[in-house]
C-alpha positions as CSV (number, residue, x, y, z in Angstrom):
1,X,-5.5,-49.2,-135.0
2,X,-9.1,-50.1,-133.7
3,X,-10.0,-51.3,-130.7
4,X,-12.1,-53.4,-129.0
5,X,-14.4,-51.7,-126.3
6,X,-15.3,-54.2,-122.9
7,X,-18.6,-54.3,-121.3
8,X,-18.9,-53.2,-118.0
9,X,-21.1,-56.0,-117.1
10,X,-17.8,-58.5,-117.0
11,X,-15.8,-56.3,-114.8
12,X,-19.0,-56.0,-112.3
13,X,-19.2,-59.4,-112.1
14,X,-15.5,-59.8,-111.2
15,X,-15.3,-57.2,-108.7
16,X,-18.2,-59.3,-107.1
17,X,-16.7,-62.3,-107.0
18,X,-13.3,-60.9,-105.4
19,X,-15.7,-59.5,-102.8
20,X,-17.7,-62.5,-102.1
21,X,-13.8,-64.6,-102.1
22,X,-12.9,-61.7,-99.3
23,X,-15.9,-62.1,-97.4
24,X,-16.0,-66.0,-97.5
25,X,-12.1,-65.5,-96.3
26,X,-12.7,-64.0,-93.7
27,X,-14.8,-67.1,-92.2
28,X,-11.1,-68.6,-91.2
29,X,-10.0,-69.2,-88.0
30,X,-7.2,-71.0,-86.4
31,X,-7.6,-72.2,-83.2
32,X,-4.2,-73.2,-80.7
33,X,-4.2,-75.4,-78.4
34,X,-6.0,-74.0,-75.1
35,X,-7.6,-71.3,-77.1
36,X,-11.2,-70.4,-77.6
37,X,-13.7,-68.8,-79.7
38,X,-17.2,-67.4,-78.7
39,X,-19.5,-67.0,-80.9
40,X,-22.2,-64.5,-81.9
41,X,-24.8,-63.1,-84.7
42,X,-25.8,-59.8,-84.3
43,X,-25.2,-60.1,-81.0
44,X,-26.7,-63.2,-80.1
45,X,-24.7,-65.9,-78.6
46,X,-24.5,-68.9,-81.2
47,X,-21.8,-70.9,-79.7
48,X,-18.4,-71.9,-78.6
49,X,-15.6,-73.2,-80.7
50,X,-12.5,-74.5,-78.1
51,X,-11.1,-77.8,-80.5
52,X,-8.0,-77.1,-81.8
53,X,-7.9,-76.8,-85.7
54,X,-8.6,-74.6,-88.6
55,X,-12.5,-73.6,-88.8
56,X,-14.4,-72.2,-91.2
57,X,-17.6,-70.0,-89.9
58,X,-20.1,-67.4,-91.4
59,X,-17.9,-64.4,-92.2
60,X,-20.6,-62.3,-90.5
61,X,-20.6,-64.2,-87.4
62,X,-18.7,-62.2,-84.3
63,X,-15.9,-63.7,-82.6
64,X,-14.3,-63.0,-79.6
65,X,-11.1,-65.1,-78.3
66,X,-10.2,-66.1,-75.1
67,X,-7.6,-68.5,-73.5
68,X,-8.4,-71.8,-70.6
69,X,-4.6,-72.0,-70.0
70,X,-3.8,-72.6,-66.5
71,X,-3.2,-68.8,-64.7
72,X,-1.3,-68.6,-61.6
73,X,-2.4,-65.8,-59.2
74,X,0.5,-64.8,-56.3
75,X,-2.1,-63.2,-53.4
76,X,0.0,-61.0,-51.6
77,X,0.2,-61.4,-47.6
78,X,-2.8,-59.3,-46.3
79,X,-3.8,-58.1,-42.2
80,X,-7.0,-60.1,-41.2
81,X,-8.3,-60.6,-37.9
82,X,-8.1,-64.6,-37.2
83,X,-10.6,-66.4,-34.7
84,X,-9.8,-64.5,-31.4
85,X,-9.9,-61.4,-33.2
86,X,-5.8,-61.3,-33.1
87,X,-4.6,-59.4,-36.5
88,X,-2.6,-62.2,-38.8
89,X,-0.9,-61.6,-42.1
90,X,-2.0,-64.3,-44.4
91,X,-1.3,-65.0,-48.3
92,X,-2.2,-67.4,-51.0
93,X,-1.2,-68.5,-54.1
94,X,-3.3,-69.3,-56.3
95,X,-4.0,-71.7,-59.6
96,X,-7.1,-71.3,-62.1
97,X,-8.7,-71.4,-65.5
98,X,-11.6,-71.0,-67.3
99,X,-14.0,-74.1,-67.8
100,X,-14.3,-75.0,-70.9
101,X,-17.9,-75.6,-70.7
102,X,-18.2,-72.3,-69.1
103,X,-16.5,-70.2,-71.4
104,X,-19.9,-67.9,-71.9
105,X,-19.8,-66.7,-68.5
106,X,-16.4,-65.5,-68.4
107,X,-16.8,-63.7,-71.7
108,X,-20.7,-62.6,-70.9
109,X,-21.1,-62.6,-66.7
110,X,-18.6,-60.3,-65.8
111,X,-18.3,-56.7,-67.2
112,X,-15.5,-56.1,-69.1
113,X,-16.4,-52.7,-70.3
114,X,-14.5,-51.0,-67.4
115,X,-11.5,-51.8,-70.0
116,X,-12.4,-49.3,-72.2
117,X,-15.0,-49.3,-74.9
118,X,-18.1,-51.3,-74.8
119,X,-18.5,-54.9,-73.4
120,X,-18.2,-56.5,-76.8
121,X,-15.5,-54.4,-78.1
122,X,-13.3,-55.2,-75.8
123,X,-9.5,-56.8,-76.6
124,X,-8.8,-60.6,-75.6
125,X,-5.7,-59.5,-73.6
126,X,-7.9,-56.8,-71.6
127,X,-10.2,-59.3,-70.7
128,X,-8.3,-61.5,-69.4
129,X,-7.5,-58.4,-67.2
130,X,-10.6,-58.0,-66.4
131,X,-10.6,-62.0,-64.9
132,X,-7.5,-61.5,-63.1
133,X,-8.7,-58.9,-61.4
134,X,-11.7,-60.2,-60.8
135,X,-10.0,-63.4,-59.3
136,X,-7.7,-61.2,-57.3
137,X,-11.1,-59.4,-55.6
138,X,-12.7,-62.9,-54.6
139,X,-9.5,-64.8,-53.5
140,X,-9.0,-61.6,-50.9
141,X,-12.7,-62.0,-49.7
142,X,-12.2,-66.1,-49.8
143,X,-8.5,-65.5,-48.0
144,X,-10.6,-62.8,-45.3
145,X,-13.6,-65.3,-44.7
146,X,-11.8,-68.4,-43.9
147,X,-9.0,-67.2,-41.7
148,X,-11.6,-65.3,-39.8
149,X,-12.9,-68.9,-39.0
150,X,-10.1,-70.2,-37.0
151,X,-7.5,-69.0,-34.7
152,X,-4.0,-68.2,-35.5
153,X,-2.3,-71.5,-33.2
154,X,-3.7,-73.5,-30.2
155,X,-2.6,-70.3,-28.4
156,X,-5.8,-70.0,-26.2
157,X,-8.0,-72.7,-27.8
158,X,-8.4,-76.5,-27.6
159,X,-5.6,-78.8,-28.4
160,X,-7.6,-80.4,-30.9
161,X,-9.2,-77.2,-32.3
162,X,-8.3,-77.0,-36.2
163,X,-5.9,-73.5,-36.7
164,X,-4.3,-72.0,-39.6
165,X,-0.8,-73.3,-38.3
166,X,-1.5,-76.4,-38.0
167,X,-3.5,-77.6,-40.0
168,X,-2.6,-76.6,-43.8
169,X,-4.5,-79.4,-45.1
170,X,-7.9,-78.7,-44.0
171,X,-7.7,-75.3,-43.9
172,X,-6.7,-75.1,-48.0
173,X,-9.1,-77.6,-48.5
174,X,-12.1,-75.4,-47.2
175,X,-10.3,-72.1,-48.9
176,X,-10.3,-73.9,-52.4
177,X,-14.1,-74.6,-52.0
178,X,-14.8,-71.3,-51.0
179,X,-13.1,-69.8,-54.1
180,X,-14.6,-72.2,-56.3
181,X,-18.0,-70.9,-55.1
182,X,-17.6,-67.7,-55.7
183,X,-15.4,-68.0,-58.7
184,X,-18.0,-70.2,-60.3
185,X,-20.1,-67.6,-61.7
186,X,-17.4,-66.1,-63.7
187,X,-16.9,-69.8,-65.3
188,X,-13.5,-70.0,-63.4
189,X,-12.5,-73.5,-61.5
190,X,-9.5,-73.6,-58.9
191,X,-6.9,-75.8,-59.6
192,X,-5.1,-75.7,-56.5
193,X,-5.0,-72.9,-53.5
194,X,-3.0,-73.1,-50.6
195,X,-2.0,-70.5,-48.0
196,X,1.7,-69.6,-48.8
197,X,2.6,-67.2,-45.7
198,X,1.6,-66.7,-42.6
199,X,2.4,-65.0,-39.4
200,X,1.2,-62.5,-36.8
201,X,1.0,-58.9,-37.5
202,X,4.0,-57.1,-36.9
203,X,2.0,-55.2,-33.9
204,X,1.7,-58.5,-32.0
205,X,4.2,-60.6,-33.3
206,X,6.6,-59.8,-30.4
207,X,4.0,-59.9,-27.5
208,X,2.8,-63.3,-28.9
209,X,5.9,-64.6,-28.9
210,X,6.7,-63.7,-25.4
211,X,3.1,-65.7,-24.6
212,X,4.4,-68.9,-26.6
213,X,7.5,-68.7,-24.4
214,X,6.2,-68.2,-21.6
215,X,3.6,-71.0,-21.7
């Protein structure tokens, strides 16, 4: 029985065309709800996609993903020296995210590469490590700068005098601005910070209390 002999010229176009179909695939995204997408050509920074839906880009375009959901960041209590030079523990807790208009810097302004790998190879979830750690570093430096700024009670100043016991208000007021200063390069706003605990250093603590009684 005979039979008929294909061309290779019909099975070079199909393999083709199921490339091209797996290339153009690949193009797909899905973005959820507080989720982003960066953008890049060869390297080159082409955009950011953060609406949620179901995109289609250049399959050769680079993508890296990265969340704005709301983080919460507990500061645990640390020893700083307060106006009068007397040593305090102080904490803060902490609530921030990325700005969605400043999703560049957080992928591009702050070296990720410690993570392993290069800069742009590195995971969404060690990234976000990166942040948190980076957020961690400045809300300790923020936390340091403003306690150092007033005394611990009116233990020795003015009645008036703003303190850290006082007068919460103010005092996280001023500490949110100072985070979002220096968080603001990393494209990071603060939500809310407030001191959460406070008290002398253990050191202290029993001589100051023996002043408070006393007076």
């Amino acid at each position: 029985i005979g039979g008929r002999a294909f061309g290779v010229g019909p099975v070079v176009i199909g393999s083709v065309w199921c490339l091209c179909m797996l290339i153009c695939m690949a193009g797909f995204m899905l973005l959820e709800p507080n989720e982003a997408r960066v953008v890049m050509f060869f390297g080159k920074y082409k955009g950011t996609f953060y609406e949620t839906g179901f995109w289609w880009i250049n399959p050769f375009m680079g993508r890296k993903k990265i969340s704005v959901r709301a983080r919460n960041l507990n500061v645990e209590p640390i020893k700083v020296n307060d106006k009068n030079g007397n040593p305090v523990m102080i904490g803060l807790v902490l609530v921030w995210k990325i700005r969605p208009d400043e999703i560049y810097r957080a992928v591009f302004d702050i070296d990720a590469s410690t993570m392993g790998g290069t800069d742009l190879a590195v995971s969404a979830s060690a990234r976000m490590k990166v942040l948190e750690n980076f957020v961690s570093v400045q809300s300790d430096a923020a936390l340091r700068q403003v306690a150092g700024y007033y005394a611990y009670d009116n233990n020795g100043v003015a009645d008036d005098e703003l303190t850290l016991r006082s007068n919460s208000d103010e005092i996280n007021d001023q500490l949110e601005a100072k985070l979002n200063d220096r968080l603001s390069m990393a494209g990071i706003e603060v939500i809310e910070a407030r001191i959460n605990y406070l008290a002398y250093a253990p050191e202290i603590a029993a001589v100051m209390l023996q002043r408070q009684q006393a007076s």
